[in-house]
C-alpha positions in Angstrom: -54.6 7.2 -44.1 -55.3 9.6 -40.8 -52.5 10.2 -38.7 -52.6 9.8 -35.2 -50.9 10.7 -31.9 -50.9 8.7 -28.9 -50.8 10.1 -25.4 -50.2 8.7 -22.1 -49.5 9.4 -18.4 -48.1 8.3 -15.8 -47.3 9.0 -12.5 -49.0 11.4 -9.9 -50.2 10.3 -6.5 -52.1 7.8 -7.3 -50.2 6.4 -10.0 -53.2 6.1 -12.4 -52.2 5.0 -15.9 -54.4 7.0 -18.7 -54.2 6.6 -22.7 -55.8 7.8 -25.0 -55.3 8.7 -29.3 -56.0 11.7 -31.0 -56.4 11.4 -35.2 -54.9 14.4 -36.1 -56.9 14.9 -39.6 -60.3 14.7 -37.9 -60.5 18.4 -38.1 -61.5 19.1 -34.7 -60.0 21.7 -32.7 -58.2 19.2 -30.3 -56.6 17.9 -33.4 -55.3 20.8 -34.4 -54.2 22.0 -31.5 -52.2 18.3 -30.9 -51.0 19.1 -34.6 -49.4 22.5 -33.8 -47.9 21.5 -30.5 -45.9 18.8 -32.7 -45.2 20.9 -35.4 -43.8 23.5 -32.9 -40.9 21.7 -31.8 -42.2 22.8 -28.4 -41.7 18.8 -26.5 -38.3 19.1 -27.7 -37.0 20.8 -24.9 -37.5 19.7 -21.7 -35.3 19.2 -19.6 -36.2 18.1 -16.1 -36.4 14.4 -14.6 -39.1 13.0 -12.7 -40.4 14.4 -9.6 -42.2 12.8 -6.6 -46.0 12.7 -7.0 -45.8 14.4 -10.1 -47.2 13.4 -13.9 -45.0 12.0 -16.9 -46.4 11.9 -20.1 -45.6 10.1 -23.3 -46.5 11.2 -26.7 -46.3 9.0 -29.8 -47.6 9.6 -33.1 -47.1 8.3 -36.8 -44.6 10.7 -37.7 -41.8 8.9 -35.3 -42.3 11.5 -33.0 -41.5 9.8 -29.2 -41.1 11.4 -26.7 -41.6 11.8 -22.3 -42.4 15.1 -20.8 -42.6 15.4 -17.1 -45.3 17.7 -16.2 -43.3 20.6 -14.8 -41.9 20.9 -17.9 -45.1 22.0 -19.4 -46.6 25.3 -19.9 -50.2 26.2 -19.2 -51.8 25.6 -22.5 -49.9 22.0 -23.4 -50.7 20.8 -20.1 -54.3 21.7 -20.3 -54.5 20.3 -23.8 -52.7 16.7 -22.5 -55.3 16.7 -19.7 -58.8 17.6 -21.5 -57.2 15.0 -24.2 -57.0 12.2 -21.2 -60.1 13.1 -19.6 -62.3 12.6 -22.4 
């Protein structure tokens, strides 16, 4: 059975709902990448609340891992990877 995370976001100007879900065993890069990010712990610790016109994110996946992140909250390389993972 393939594991799987689910990501979503929220927010933003325009207040555009995207989802999408990432199997983490397909052996892409992306799924890698999603599988380190969990393994890391990194999500863990944020902090912040939400800001005006800015993203929120949910993350989900098979292991019971849920969890919001607001955007600011984000470093470079997770936020790039949440948004080529909703863009495609």
């Amino acid at each position: 059975m393939s594991r799987h995370v689910r990501v979503s976001r929220s927010g933003g100007f325009a207040g555009i709902r995207r989802q999408r879900e990432v199997d983490l065993d397909d052996g892409s890069p992306r799924a890698e990448a999603w599988s380190d990010l969990l393994d890391s712990g990194r999500l863990l610790y944020t902090a912040s609340g939400p800001e005006a016109d800015r993203f929120v994110y949910h993350v989900v996946s098979d292991d019971g891992t849920d969890l919001t992140v607001h955007e600011q909250d984000l470093d470079d390389d997770d936020r790039t990877l949440m948004e080529e993972t909703l863009r495609d």
